[in-house]
FILO-186558 format. One line per 3 residues: number of its first residue (from 0); their letters; for each residue x, y, z of N, C-alpha, C. Coordinates in pm, whole numbers, padded with zeros to 5 digits. Each point is the difference from the previous one (the first is absolute). Example, Ala and Ser with C-alpha at 12.3 -4.5 7.8 and 13.67 -1.06 7.14 Angstrom:
<recs>
0	as	01319,-00569,00780,-00089,00119,00000,00090,00120,00000  -00035,00105,-00072,00082,00119,00006,-00077,00109,00073
</recs>
This chain:
<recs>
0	xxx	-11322,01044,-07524,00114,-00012,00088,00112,00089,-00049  00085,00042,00093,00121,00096,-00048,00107,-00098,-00020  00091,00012,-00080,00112,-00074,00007,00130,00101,00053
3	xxx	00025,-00035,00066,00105,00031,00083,00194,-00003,-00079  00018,00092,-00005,00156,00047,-00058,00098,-00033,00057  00024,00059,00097,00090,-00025,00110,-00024,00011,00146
6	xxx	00074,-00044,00087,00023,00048,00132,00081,00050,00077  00051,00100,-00111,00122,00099,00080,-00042,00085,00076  00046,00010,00135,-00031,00078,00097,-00134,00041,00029
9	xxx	-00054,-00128,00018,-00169,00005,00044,-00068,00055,-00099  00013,-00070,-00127,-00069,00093,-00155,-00092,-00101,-00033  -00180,00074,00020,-00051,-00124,00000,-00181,00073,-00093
12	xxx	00090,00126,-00057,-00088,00029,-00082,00067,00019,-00153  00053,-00080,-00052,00060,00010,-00127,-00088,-00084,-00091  -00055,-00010,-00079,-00079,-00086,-00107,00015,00041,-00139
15	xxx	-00076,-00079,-00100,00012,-00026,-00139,-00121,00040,-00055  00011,00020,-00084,-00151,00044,-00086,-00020,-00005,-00139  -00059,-00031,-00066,00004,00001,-00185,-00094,00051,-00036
18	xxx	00069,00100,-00090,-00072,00100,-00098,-00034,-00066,-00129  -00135,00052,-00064,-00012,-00047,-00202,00034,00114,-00051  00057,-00053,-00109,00035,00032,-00144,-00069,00148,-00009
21	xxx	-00125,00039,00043,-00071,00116,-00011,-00024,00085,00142  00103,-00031,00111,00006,00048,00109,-00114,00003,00114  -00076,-00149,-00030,-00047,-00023,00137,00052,-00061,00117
24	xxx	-00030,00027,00090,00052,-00114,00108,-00116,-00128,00027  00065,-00114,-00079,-00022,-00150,-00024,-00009,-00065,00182  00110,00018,00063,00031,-00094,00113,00108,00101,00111
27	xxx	-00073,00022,00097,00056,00041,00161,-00064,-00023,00070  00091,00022,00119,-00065,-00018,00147,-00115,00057,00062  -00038,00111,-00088,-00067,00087,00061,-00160,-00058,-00124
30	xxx	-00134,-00051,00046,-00038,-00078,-00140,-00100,00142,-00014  00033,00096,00083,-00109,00131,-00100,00078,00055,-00064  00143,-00065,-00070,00063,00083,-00068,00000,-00060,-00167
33	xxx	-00042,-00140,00047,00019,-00090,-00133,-00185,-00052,-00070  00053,-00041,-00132,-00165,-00026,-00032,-00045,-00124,00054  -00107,-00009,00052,-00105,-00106,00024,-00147,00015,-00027
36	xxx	-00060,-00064,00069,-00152,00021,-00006,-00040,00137,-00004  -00050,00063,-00085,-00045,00121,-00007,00089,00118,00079  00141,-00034,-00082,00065,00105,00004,00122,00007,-00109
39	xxx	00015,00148,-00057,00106,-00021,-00128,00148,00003,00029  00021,-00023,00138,00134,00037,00041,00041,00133,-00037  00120,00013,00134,00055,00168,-00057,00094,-00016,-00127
42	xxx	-00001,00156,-00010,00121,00049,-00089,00154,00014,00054  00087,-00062,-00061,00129,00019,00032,00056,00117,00044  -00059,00089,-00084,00014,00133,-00016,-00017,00083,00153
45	xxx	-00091,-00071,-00003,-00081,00033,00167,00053,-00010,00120  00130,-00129,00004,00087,00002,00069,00102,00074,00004  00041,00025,00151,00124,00054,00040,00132,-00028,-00080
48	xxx	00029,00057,-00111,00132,-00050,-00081,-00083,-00086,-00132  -00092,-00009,-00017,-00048,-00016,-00147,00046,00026,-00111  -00045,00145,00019,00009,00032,-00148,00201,-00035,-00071
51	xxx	00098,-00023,00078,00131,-00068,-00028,-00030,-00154,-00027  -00086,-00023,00039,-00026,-00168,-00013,00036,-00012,-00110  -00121,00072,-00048,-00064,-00046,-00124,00056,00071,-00126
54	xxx	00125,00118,00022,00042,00101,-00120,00131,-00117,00010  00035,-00091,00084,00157,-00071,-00058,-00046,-00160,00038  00070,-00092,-00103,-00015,-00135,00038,00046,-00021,00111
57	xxx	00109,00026,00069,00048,-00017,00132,00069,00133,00069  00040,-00010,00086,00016,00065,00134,-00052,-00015,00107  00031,00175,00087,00005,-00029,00134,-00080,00146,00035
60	xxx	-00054,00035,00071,-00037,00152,00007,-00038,-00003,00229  00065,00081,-00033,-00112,00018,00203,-00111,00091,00015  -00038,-00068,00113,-00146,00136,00043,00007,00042,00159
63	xxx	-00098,00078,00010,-00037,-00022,00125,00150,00099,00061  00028,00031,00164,00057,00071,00043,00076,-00018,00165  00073,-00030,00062,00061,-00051,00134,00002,-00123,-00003
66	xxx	-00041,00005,00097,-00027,-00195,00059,-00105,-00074,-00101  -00072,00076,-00066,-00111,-00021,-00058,00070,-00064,-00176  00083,00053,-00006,00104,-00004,-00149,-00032,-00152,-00051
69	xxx	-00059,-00014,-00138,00030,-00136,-00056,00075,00030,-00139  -00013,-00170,-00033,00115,-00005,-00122,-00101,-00062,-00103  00009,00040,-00105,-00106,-00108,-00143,00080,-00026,-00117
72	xxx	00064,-00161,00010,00061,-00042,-00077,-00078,-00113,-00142  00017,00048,-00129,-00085,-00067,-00063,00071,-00059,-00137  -00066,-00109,-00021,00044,-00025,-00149,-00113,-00079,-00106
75	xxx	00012,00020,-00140,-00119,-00042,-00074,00062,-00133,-00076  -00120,-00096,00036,-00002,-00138,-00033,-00006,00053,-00179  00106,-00072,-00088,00020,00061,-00121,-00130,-00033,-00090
78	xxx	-00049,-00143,00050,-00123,-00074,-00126,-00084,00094,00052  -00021,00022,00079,-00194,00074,00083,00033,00152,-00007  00105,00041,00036,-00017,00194,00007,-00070,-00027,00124
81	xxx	-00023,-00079,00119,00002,00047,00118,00078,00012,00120  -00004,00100,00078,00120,-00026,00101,00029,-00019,00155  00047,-00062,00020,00017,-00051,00117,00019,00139,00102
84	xxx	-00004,00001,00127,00032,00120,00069,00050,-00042,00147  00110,00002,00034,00048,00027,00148,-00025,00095,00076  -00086,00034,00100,-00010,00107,00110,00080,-00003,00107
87	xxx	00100,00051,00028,00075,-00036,00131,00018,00146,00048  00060,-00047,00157,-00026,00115,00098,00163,00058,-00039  00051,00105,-00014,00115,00071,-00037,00084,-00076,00085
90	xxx	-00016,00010,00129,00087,-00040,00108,00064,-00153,00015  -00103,-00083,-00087,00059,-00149,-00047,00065,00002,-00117  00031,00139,-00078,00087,-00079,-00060,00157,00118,00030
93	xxx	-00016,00023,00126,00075,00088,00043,00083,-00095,00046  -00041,-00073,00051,00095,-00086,00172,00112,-00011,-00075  00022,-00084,-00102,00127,-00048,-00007,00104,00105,00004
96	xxx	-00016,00137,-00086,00086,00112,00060,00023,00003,00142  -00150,00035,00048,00021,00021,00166,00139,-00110,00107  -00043,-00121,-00074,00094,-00099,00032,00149,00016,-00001
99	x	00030,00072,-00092,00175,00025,-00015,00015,00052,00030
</recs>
């Protein structure tokens, strides 16, 4: 299941994801991206905005280009060295500018 971020301005592809300590992807929406049954999950690296994931404990980096633009906000759980990851669409975390 995706877990859902927000619902600013009809934003209904934003989700969460967790990376390990050695830059797999553990848990997303997408399950050919994560390990299961006879599969090793991807590389972080491999993702759009990776390789920033994984060179700083936290931040923010974008990808992608127009309408298409996202945001990858992350931070590392201190005991595990793994990290959490926000995917959001640029434009949700635009509104509140847009708003004023």
């Amino acid at each position: 299941t995706t877990v859902l971020l927000a619902r600013q301005a009809d934003v209904q592809d934003d989700f969460a994801f967790l990376v390990s300590a050695g830059g797999v992807i553990v848990a997303h929406p997408d399950p050919s991206r994560m390990i299961g049954k006879d599969r090793e999950g991807a590389r972080i690296e491999d993702y759009p905005g990776g390789n920033a994931v994984m060179a700083r404990e936290s931040g923010f980096v974008s990808y992608g280009r127009g309408k298409g633009e996202r945001m990858l906000y992350w931070a590392t759980v201190p005991s595990a060295g793994w990290r959490v990851v926000l995917d959001v669409p640029r434009a949700a975390v635009l509104v509140p500018v847009q708003e004023l």
